[in-house]
C-alpha positions as CSV (number, residue, x, y, z in Angstrom):
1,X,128.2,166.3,52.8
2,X,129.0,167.2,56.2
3,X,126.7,168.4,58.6
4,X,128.8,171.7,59.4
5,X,128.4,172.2,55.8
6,X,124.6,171.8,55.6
7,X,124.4,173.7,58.9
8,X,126.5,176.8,57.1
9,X,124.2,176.4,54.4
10,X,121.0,176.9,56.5
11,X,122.5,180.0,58.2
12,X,123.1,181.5,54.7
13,X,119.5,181.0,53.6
14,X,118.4,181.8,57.0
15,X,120.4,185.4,56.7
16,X,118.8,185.8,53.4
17,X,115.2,185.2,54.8
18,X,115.4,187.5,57.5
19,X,117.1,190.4,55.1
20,X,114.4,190.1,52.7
21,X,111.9,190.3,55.5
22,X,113.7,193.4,57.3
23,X,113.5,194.9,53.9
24,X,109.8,194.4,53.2
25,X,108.9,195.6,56.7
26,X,110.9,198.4,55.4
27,X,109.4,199.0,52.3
28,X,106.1,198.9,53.3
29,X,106.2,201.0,56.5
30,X,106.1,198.5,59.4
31,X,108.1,197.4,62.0
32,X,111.1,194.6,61.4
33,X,111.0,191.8,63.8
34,X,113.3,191.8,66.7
35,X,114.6,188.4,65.5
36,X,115.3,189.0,62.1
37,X,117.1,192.5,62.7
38,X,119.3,190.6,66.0
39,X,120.0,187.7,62.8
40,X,121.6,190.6,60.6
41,X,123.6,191.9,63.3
42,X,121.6,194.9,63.9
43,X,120.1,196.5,67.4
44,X,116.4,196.1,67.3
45,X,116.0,198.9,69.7
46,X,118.9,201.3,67.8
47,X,116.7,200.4,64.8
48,X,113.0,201.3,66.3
49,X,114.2,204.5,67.4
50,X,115.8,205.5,63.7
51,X,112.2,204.5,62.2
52,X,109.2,206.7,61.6
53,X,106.2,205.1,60.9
């Protein structure tokens, strides 16, 4: 297999980790990492502001 391949592969689970994370800091009423939310392509500081916790 190619490494651009594995690479692509990585992302995908990477993306995966950092919804599932986002969603759980969600669900259980506490702030997302900055990291994870920049990873899905959403503003961390757009985001804070929408929150109430």
């Amino acid at each position: 297999m190619s490494r651009n391949f594995m690479r692509g592969i990585g992302e995908f689970f990477g993306t995966i980790e950092s919804a599932m994370a986002v969603s759980a800091a969600v669900r259980d009423r506490r702030r997302a990492k900055a990291a994870d939310l920049k990873r899905l392509g959403i503003d961390p500081e757009q985001f804070y502001a929408s929150q109430r916790y």
